[in-house]
C-alpha positions as CSV (number, residue, x, y, z in Angstrom):
1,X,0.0,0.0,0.0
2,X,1.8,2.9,-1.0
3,X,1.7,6.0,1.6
4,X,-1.7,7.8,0.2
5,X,-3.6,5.5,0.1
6,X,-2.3,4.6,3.9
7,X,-3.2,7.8,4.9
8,X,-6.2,7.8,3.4
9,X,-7.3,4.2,5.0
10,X,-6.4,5.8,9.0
11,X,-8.3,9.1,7.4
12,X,-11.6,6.7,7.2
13,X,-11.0,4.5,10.1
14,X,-10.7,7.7,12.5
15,X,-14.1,9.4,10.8
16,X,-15.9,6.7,11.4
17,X,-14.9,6.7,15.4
18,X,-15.2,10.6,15.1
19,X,-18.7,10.0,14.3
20,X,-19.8,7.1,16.5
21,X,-21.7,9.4,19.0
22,X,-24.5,10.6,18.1
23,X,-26.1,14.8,17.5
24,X,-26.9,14.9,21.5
25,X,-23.3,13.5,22.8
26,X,-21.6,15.8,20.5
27,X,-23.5,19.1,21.1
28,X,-22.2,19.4,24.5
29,X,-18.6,19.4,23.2
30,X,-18.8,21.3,19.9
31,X,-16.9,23.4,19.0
32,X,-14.0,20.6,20.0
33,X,-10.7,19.6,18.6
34,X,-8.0,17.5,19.2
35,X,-4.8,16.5,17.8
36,X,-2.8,13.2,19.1
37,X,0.0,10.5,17.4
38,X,-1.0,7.1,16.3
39,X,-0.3,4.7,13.5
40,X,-1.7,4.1,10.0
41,X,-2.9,0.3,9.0
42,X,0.4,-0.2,7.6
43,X,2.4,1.3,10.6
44,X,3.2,5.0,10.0
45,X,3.6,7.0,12.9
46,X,1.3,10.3,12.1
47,X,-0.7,12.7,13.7
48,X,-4.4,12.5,13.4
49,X,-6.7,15.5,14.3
50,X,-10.3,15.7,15.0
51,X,-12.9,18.9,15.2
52,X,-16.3,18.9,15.9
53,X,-17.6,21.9,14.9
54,X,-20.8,23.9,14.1
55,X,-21.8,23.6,10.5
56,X,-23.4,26.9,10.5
57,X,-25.2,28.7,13.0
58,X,-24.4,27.0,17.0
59,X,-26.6,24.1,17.8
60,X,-27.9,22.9,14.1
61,X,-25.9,20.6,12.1
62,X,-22.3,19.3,13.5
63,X,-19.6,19.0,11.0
64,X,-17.3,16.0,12.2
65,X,-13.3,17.0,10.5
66,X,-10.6,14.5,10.3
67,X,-6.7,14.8,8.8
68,X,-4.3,13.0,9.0
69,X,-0.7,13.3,8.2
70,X,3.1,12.5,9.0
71,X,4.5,15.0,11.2
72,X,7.1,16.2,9.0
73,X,4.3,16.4,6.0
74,X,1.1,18.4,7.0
75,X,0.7,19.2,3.8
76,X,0.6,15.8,2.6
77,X,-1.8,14.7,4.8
78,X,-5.5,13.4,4.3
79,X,-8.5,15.4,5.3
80,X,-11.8,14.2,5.4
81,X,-14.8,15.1,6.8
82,X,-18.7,14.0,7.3
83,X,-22.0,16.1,8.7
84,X,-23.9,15.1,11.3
85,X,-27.4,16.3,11.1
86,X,-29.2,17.9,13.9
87,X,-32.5,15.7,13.3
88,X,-30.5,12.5,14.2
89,X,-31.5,14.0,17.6
């Protein structure tokens, strides 16, 4: 797997735990962000960030933003990024 597509796979993985809670559990915390080190599937070390923020005006949608990238290459990283509606609630 070359290092892209890497990125790319940990970019997925970590939106999907980003959006495991639900509308309610996140609109306590938003807006919220974190940044922390891990490891791709194929064993990179890289930083992976996560925001929760407000998708437009405070307390509709949440918009749930993930990148992920090798420390020496931000710029190279992978963002992605998913909406969680407000009628989930």
């Amino acid at each position: 797997m070359n290092a892209a597509t890497d990125l790319e796979a940990a970019a997925r993985e970590e939106l999907e735990r980003a959006c495991t809670l639900g509308w309610r559990q996140l609109a306590a915390h938003t807006p919220w962000g974190d940044t922390y080190e891990g490891f791709t599937p194929e064993g990179r070390e890289v930083c992976f960030e996560r925001s929760y923020l407000w998708d437009g005006e405070a307390g509709g949608d949440i918009r749930v933003e993930v990148n992920v990238y090798e420390p020496r290459a931000h710029e190279e990283g992978v963002s992605l990024s998913r909406t969680i509606p407000r009628a989930q609630t």
